[in-house]
TIPAMAR-228849 format. One line per 2 residues: number of its first residue (from 1); their letters; for each residue x, y, z of C-alpha. Coordinates in nm, 3 decimals. Last residue first. Example, Ala and Ser with C-alpha at 12.3 -4.5 7.8 and 13.67 -1.06 7.14 Angstrom:
BEGIN
2) SA) 1.367 -0.106 0.714  1.230 -0.450 0.780
This chain:
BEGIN
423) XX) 3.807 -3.957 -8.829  3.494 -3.864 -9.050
421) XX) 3.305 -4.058 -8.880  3.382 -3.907 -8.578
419) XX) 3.335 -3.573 -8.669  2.980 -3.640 -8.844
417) XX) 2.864 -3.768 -8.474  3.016 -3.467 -8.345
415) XX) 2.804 -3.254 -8.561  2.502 -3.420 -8.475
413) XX) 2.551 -3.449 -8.126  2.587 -3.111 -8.088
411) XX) 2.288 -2.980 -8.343  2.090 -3.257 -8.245
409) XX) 2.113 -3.176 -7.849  1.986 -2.761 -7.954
407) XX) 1.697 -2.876 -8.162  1.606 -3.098 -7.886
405) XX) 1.638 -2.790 -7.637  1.492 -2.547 -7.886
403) XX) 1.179 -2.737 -7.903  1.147 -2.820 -7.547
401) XX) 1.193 -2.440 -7.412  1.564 -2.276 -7.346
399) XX) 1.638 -1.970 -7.228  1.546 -1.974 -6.861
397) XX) 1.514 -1.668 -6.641  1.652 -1.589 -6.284
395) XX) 1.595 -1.235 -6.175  1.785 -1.281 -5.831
393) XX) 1.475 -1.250 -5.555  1.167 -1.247 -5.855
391) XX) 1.285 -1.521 -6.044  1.400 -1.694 -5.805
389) XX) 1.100 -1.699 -5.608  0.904 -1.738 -5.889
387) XX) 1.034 -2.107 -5.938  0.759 -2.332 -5.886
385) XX) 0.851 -2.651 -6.007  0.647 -2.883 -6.227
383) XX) 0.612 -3.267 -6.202  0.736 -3.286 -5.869
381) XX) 0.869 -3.644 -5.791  0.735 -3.976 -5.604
379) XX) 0.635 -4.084 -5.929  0.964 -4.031 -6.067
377) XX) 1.113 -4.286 -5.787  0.895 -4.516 -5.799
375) XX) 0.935 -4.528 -6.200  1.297 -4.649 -6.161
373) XX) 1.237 -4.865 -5.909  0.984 -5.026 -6.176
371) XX) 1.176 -5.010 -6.423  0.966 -4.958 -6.699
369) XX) 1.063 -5.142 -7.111  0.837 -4.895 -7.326
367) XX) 0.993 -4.890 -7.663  1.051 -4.664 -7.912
365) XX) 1.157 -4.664 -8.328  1.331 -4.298 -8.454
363) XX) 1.212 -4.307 -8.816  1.100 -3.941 -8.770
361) XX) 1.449 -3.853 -8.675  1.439 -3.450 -8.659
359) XX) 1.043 -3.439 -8.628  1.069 -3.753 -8.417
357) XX) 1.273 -3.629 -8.128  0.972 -3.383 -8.064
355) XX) 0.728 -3.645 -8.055  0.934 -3.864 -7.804
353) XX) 0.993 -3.532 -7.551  0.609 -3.546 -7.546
351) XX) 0.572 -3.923 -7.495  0.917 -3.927 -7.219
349) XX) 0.656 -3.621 -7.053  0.768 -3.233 -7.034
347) XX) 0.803 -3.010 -6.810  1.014 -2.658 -6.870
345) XX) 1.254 -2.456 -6.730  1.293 -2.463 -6.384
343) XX) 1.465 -2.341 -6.041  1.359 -2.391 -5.703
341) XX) 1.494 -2.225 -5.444  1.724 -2.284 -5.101
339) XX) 1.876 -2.028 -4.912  1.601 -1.782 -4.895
337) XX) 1.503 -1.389 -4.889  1.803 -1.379 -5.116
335) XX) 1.861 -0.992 -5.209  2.056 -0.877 -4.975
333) XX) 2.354 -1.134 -5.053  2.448 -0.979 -5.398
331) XX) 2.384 -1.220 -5.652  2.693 -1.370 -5.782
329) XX) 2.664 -1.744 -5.665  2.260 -1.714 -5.795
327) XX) 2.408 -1.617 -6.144  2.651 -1.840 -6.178
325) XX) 2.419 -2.122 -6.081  2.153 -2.004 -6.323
323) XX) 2.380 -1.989 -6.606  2.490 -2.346 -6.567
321) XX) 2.131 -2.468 -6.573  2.039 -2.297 -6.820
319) XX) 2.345 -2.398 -6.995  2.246 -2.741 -6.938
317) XX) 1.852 -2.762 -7.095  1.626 -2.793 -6.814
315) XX) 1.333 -3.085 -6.712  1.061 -3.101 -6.450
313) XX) 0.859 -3.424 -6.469  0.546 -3.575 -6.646
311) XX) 0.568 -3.968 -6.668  0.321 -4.011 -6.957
309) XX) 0.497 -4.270 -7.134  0.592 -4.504 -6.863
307) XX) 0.965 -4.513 -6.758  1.295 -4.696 -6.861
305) XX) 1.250 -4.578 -7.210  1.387 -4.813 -7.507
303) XX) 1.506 -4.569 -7.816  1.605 -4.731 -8.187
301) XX) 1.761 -4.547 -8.409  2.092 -4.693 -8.404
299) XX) 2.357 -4.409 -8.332  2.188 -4.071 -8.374
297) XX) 1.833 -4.179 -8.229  2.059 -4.345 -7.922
295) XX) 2.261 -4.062 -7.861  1.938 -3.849 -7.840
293) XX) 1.741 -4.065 -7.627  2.015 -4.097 -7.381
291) XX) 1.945 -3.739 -7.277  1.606 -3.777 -7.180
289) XX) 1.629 -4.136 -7.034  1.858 -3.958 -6.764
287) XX) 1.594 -3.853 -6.579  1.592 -4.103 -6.314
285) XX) 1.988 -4.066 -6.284  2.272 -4.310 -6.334
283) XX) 2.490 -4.127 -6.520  2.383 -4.058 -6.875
281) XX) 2.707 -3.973 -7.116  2.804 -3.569 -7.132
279) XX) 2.850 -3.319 -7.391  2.486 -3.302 -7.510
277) XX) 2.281 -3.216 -7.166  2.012 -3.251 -7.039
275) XX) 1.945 -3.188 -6.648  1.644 -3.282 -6.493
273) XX) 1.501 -2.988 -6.226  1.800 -2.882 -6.011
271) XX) 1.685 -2.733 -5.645  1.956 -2.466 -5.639
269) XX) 2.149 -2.377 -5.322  2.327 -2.103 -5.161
267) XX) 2.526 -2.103 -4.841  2.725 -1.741 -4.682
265) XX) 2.799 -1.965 -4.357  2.739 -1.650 -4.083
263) XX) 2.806 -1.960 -3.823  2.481 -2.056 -3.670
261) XX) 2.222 -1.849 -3.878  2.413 -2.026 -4.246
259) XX) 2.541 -2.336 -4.097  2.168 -2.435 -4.028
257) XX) 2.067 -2.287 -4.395  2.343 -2.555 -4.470
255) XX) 2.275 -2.776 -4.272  1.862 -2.824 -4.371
253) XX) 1.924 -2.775 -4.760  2.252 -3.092 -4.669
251) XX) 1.950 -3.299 -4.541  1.689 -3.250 -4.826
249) XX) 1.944 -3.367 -5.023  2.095 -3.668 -4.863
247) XX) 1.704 -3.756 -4.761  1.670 -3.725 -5.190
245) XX) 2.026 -3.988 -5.258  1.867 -4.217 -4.999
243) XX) 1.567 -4.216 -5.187  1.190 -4.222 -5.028
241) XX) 1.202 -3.848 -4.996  0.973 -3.685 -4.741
239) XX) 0.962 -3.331 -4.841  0.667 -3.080 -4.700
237) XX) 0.632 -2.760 -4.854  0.843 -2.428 -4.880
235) XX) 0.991 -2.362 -5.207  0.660 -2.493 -5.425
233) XX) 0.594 -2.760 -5.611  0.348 -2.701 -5.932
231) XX) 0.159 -2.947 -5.956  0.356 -3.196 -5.720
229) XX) 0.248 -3.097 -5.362  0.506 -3.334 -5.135
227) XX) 0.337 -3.615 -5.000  0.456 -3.871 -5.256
225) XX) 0.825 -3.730 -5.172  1.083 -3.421 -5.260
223) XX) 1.436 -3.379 -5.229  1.474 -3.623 -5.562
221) XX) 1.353 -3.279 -5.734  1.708 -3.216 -5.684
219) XX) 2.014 -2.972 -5.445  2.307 -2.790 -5.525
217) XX) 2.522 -2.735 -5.306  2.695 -2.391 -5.313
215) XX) 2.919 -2.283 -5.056  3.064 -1.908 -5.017
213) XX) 3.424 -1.976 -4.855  3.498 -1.818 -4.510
211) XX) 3.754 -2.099 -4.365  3.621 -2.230 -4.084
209) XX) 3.297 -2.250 -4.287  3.354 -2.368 -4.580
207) XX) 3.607 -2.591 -4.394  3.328 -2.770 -4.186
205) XX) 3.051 -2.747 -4.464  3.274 -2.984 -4.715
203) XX) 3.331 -3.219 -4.464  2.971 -3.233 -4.324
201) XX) 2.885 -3.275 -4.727  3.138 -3.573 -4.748
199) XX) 2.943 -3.739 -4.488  2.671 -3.685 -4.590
197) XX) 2.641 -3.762 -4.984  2.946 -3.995 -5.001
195) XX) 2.889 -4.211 -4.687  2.526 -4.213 -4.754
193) XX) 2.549 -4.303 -5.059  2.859 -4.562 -5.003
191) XX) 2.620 -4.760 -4.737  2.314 -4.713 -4.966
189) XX) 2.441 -4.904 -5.280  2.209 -5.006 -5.574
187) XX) 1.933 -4.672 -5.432  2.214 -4.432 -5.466
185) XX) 2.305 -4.528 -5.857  1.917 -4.487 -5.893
183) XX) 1.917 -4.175 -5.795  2.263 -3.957 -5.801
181) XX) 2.576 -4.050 -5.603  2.720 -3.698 -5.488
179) XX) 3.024 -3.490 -5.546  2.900 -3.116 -5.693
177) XX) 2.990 -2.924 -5.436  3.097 -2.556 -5.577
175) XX) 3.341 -2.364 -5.377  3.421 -2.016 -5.364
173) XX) 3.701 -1.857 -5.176  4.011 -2.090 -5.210
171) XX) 4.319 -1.955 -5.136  4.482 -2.231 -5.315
169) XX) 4.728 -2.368 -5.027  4.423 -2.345 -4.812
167) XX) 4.123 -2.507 -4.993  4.347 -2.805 -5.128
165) XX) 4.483 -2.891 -4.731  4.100 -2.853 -4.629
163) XX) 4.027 -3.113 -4.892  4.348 -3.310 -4.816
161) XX) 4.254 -3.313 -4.431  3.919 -3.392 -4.477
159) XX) 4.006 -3.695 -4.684  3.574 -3.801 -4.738
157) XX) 3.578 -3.550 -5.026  3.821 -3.714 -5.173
155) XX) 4.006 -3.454 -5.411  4.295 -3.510 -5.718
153) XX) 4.323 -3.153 -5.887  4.285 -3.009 -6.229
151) XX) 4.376 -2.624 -6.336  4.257 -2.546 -6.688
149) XX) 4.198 -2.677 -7.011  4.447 -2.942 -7.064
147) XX) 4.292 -3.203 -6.789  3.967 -3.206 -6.932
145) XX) 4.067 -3.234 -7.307  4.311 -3.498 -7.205
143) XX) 4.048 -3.654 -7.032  4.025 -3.625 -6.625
141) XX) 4.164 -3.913 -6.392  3.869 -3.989 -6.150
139) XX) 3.910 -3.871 -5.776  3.764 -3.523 -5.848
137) XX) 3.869 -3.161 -5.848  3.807 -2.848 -6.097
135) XX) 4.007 -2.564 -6.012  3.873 -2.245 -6.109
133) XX) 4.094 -1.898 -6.116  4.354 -2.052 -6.294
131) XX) 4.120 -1.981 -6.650  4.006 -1.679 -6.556
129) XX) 3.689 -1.520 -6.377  3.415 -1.497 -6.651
127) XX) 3.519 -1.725 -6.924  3.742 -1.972 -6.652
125) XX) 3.332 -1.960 -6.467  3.178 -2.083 -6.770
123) XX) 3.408 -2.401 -6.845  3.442 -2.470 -6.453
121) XX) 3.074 -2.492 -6.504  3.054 -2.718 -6.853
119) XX) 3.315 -2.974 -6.619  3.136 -2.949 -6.346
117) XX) 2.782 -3.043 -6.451  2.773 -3.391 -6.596
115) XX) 3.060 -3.577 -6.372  3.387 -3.476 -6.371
113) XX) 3.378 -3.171 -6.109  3.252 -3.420 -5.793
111) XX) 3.409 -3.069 -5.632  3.497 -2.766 -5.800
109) XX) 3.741 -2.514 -5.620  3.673 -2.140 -5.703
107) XX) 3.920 -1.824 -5.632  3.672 -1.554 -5.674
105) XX) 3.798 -1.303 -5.882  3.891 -0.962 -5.719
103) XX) 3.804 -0.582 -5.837  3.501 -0.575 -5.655
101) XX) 3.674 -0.622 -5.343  3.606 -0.921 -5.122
99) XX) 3.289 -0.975 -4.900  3.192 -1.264 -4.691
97) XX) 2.830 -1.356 -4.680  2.548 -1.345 -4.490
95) XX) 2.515 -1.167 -4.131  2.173 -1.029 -4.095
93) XX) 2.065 -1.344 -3.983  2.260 -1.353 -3.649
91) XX) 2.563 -1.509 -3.686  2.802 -1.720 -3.430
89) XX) 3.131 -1.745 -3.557  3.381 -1.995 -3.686
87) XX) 3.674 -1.870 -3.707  3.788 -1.553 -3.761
85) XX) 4.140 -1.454 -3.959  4.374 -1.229 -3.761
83) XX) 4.686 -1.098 -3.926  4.854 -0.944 -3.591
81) XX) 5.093 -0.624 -3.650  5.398 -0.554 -3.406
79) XX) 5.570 -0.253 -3.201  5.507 0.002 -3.338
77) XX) 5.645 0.343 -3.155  5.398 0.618 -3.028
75) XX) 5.544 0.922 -2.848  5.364 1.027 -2.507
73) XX) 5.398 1.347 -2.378  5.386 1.333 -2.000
71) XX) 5.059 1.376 -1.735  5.178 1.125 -1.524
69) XX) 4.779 0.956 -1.501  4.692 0.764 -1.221
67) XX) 4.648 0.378 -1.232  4.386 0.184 -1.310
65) XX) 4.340 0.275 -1.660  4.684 0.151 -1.705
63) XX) 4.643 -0.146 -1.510  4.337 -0.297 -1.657
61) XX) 4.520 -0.207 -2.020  4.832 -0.418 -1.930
59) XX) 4.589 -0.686 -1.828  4.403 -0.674 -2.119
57) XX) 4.700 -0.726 -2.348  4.845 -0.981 -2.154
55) XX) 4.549 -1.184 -2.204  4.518 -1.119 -2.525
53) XX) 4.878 -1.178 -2.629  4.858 -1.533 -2.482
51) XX) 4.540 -1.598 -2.643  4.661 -1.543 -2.959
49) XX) 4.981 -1.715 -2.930  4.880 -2.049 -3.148
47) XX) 4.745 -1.752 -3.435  5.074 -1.570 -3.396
45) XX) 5.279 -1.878 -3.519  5.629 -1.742 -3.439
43) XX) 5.818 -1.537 -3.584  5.788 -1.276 -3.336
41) XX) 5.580 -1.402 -3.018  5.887 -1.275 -2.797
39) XX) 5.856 -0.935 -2.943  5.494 -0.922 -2.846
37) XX) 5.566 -1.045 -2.538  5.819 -0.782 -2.452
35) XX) 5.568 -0.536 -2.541  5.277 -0.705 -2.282
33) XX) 5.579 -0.665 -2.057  5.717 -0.330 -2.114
31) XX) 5.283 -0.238 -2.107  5.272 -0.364 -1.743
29) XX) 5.552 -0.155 -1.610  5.470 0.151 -1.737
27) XX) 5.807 0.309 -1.685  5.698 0.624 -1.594
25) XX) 5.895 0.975 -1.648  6.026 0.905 -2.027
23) XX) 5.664 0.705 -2.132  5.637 0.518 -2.411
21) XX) 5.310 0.458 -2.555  5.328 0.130 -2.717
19) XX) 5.163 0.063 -3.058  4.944 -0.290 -3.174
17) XX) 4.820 -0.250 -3.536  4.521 -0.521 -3.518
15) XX) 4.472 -0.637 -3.892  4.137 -0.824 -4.006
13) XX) 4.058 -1.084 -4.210  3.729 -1.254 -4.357
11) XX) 3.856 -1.191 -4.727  4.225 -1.137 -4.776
9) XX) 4.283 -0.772 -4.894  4.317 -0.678 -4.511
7) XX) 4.004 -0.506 -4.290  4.151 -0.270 -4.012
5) XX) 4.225 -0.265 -3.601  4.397 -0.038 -3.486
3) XX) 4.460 -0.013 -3.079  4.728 0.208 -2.950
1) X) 4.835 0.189 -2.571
């Protein structure tokens, strides 16, 4: 009997070459009938047979070695190959990713990818990897713009068997989950929240794992509490989260580095400071009073702020943000001491963000008008990251500081602004 077993072009698979020793003076009983076997399995699903052929297989080689040798020349004649692809599998922790030839694109699935960051990512990663090489999912119908770019798909996270159907048929290897209710959209309706943001994420770490995909969640400030340190915040410190949408977080950091030592789950995750960006309307978040500020000093001039004036929290332009969640996905395994860091830009108060505005629309009028849910919630935040971790693991490094960020949002919105008019 002839045992091969080698890696196949598909990630997290293996061949077994099976040969038969046939023998002109002995029969060999046992191995005829682990070969006949074989044969019968032949077109049928070898994965439902595995078990079958093992068994057989072991008990063909228990009575070879058992019995006494005939001393003829052997001649070795194929018989069948087995595709094998593993399962879930217990990992110790020097087991972290799944590895695919240098020469291969990742084949990347986008969850939750019409709200503010998936659509700018699938952007980025078509650049790097191709354009059909990043499907971008959600359960919204995409713009034209959206849908005419590149590869769009209808996905529930909570339809398990659609999402694994979706990860199978497209020979998925990288997925990015960015389907969650943020903040204060969390806080109006706990029951769908919770539904959405844990649920969904036990969905999402099920096939990532049954199926060998590197998973990246990304995770908030909101994952942190009023006992949390908040000047700077560190990787590792205590987070008790008084938001649904923050226990969702801290809870899907805690499975996934779970998945990760259980299973050999290759997981990643950024803790996202505020996000600003141009291309994309507010959406429900605590920090979203710094990107409505610039549509509203463009289209009437007048700003109302939804928190007090010197609420000091951790903010990042977009394409930092993007950038940095390319670049952690690509960074070779050995080099993450961690599977959760911080990442950050700047920090900056609604007052300080306010003065900058001002030197581009220095009749820009503002109002203080808190909501006090609202202004729980930030107060309950970091108001600086520590992010040397990063930094120092995967060489992460921002490009963006407060004045180049505003100067950056008038630019965009500035131009469009004159497009529209002009239409």
């Amino acid at each position: 009997m002839l045992l091969i077993i080698e890696p196949t072009p598909t990630p997290g698979s293996i061949l077994i070459r099976l040969a038969v020793r046939l023998c002109p003076i002995n029969p060999h009983p046992s191995l005829a009938g682990f070969a006949k076997s074989l044969a019968e399995a032949e077109g049928e699903d070898i994965w439902k047979n595995k078990m079958t052929i093992i068994r057989n297989l072991s008990r063909a080689i228990s009575q070879v070695l058992q019995s006494p040798g005939c001393g003829c020349q052997t001649s070795i004649v194929p018989v069948r190959c087995i595709g094998v692809s593993p399962r879930q599998v217990t990992s110790d922790a020097s087991f972290h990713s799944v590895s695919f030839s240098e020469t291969d694109h990742p084949r990347v699935l986008i969850t939750g990818g019409l709200g503010q960051l998936g659509v700018g990512l699938a952007k980025l990663l078509r650049k790097r990897f191709g354009k059909n090489n990043v499907i971008l999912s959600d359960i919204r119908k995409p713009a034209d713009n959206v849908f005419y770019s590149g590869p769009f798909i209808y996905s529930d996270i909570l339809d398990y068997k659609n999402l694994r159907e979706i990860v199978v048929n497209n020979r998925i290897t990288w997925l990015i989950h960015y389907s969650a209710l943020l903040s204060a959209v969390g806080e109006a309706n706990v029951p769908l929240a919770r539904a959405v943001n844990i649920t969904g994420l036990h969905n999402i770490l099920d096939i990532a794992a049954e199926h060998s995909l590197r998973l990246f969640v990304p995770s908030t400030i909101g994952a942190f509490g009023p006992t949390s340190p908040r000047n700077p915040t560190p990787d590792l410190c205590i987070q008790r989260p008084r938001t649904i949408y923050g226990v969702s977080k801290v809870h899907a950091e805690l499975m996934g580095e779970y998945y990760h030592y259980r299973y050999g789950l290759d997981f990643r995750c950024l803790r996202y400071p505020g996000i600003i960006s141009a291309d994309s309307q507010p959406g429900g978040g605590t920090t979203d009073y710094a990107v409505q500020v610039f549509h509203d000093a463009i289209k009437t001039g007048k700003f109302q702020c939804n928190l007090k004036p010197d609420t000091r929290l951790p903010m990042m332009y977009i394409d930092d943000c993007l950038k940095a969640t390319l670049d952690v996905m690509e960074a070779p395994a050995e080099l993450l001491t961690m599977r959760t860091y911080n990442i950050n830009a700047m920090s900056f108060t609604p007052e300080e963000l306010v003065q900058e505005v001002q030197k581009h629309v220095p009749e820009l009028e503002v109002t203080y008008n808190v909501d006090p849910v609202r202004q729980a919630i930030a107060d309950s935040w970091p108001m600086n990251f520590d992010d040397d971790n990063a930094r120092k693991d995967w060489g992460w490094k921002h490009d963006y500081d407060l004045p180049e960020l505003v100067t950056t949002m008038f630019n965009f919105l500035g131009a469009e602004s004159r497009i529209a008019q002009a239409n």
